[in-house]
Each structure stands twice: as C-alpha cells, then as structure tokens.
N, C-alpha and C positions, 0 to 999 in steps of 0.2 A: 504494500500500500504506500510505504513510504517513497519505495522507487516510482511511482504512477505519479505520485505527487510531484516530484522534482524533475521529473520529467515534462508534466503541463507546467510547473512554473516555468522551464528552461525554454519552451516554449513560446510561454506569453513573453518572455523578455526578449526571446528572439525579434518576434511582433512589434514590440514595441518599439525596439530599436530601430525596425524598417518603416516606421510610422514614418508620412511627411512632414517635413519641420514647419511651426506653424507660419501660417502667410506674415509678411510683413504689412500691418495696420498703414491702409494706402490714406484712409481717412479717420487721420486722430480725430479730426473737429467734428465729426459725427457722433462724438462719445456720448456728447450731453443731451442729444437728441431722443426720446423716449422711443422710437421706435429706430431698429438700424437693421437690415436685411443685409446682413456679410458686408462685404465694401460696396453692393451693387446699388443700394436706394436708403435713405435716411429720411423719416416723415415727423416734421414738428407738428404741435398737437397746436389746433388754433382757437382763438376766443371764442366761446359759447359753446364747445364742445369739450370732454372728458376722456381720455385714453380707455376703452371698456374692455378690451381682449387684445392680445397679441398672440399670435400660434406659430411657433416652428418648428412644429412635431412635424410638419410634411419638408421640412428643407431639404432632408435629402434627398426628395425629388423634384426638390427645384421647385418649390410653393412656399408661399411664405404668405401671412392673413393677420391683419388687424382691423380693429373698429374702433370709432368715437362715437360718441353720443352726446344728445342735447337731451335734458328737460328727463322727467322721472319715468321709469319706467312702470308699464301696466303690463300683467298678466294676461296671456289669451292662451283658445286653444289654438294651433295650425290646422292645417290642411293632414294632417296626420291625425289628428288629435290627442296634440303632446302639449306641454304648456311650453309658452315660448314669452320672450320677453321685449314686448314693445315699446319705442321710445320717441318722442316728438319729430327727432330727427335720429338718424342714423350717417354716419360716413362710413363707408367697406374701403381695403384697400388691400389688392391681390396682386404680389409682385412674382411670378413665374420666369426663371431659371433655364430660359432651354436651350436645344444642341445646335439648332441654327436658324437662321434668321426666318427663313420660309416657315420651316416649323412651327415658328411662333407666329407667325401672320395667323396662319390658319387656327391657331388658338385662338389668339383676338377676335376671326373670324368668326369664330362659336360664341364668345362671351356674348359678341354683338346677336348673333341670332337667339341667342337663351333671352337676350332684354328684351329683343322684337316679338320674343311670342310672351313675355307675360306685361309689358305696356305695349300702350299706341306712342309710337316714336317720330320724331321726328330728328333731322341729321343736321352739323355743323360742324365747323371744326373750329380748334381755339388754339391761341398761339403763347407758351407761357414760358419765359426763360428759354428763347429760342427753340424750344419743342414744340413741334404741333403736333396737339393731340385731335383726334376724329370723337367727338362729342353728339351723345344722344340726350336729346330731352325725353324724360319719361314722364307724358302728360296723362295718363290717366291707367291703373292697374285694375285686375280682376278686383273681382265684388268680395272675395278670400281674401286679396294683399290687405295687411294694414297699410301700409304705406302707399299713397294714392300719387304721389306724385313725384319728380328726382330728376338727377341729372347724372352721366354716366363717363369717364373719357377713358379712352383706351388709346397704348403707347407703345409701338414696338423702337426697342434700341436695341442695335444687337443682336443678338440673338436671345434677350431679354423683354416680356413686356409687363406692363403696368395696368391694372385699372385702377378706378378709383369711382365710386358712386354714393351718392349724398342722395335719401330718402328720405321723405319727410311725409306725415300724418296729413289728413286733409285741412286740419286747423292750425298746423304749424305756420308761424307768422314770416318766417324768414325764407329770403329768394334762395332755389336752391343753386341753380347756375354761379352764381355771386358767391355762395359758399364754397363751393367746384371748385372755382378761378382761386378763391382763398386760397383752399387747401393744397391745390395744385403747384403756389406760389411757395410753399412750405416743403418742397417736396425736391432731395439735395440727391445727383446722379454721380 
C-alpha cells in the first residue's frame, strides 16, 4: 500500500512539474475591476445597478457569465415551474472563448436568432470605444417573459465574442438602450 502511494505521489509531482507556468498578468489594471474574464474582457459594475452572479465554472470551455441588477427582486414561477428571481432591471453578460473567428460568428449568429424568437426585434448597430457592436432592440417578449422589454449587442473580436443584454420589467423607468451604451462604455478588451 505504501509502495501504490509513492508511486501516485511521484506521479502527481511528475504532473505538476509539466504544468504550464502561469500567464504573465497582460492587465494588472483590470484587478480592481469586479468582474475580469482571464486577460480577455474586464466589466465595471455601473450606477443603478449591483454585481448579482458571476460564473466561471464553464471557463474551460470558453464561457464565462455574469449579471447586475436594478431594484429588488420578486419571486415567480418560470416556464418550468421553478421559482426564479425577478428584478426591475437585469444586465447579462456572456463572454465566449473560441477557436476561430468564423466559429464565433456563427455563435453570435445563434444568440441573435434565440433573441429573435423570444422578442419582436428590431436591428442597429452602435459604435463604442471604436467597437461596433450589431445591436437588437427587444421591444416587446412573450406573455411568460417577465421582462417585457431590452436591449441586446453582440461582439465578435477575435476569435472571441461578447454579448451583453439589459432587460427591464414593463414599469421599469429607465431607457434600456442608454443603459447598453453605459454599460458597454465600462467594458475594458
């Protein structure tokens, strides 16, 4: 037993020492930032809204997820009939990792067709920190969505893209485009 042991330890240190050494930090100045996706995107958190999740259990496939919120959150059921928690406003923000640039078109290709089947959309584009992002207005969702109305922009860099989408309740006071453009201005490549 004792040899099986020293055996896997010999092992894992083998491992270890073929590990690769870690990246050199391309952006220190991203540190302070609440939200940092590897060296690739950095997203400040803006007025009126609150850092609510960040996730990067999926990084190693090149996913990376966080959300803000406005205003308090209300319980509901979903379309599942799970309870889910709904908020004045919401910001999403999906930065995907991929192998090459087409690849990720076609991604964004999809986000965009998932918005156009659950709002009526209409199409622009918006120009932010010399990126232009192709931006959806979501003017009106299923009679299910809580969220009745939003704004959406999608970004490919790279072989990297971005969304970013601001949802807001039907009594939410605040424009959500204007929030978009906010948050989009916040947002370090």
């Amino acid at each position: 037993m004792k040899r099986r042991a020293s055996i896997l330890f010999l092992i894992l240190l083998l491992l270890c020492a073929c590990a690769k050494e870690p990246a050199v930090d391309a952006h220190p100045e991203w540190n302070d930032y609440p939200i940092r996706f590897d060296d690739v995107l950095a997203a400040e958190t803006i007025d009126g809204f609150t850092l609510n999740e960040s996730n990067d259990v999926l990084s190693i496939a090149g996913l990376w997820y966080a959300t803000w919120t406005a205003g308090e959150g209300v319980t509901i059921k979903n379309a599942q009939d799970k309870d889910a928690t709904v908020y004045d406003a919401q910001i999403y923000l999906l930065l995907k990792e991929g192998q090459t640039e087409k690849g990720t078109e076609n991604d964004v290709l999809d986000w965009i067709e998932r918005e156009q089947g659950r709002y009526e959309t209409t199409e622009t584009t918006l120009t932010v920190a010399g990126r232009e992002y192709r931006v959806l207005r979501l003017l009106s969702g299923s009679e299910d969505n809580p969220y009745h109305r939003g704004a959406a922009a999608f970004l490919v860099f790279g072989a990297n893209a971005v969304t970013v989408e601001v949802l807001a309740k039907e009594d939410f006071a605040g424009d959500t485009e204007e929030i978009l453009q906010r948050f989009l201005e916040h947002l370090h490549f």
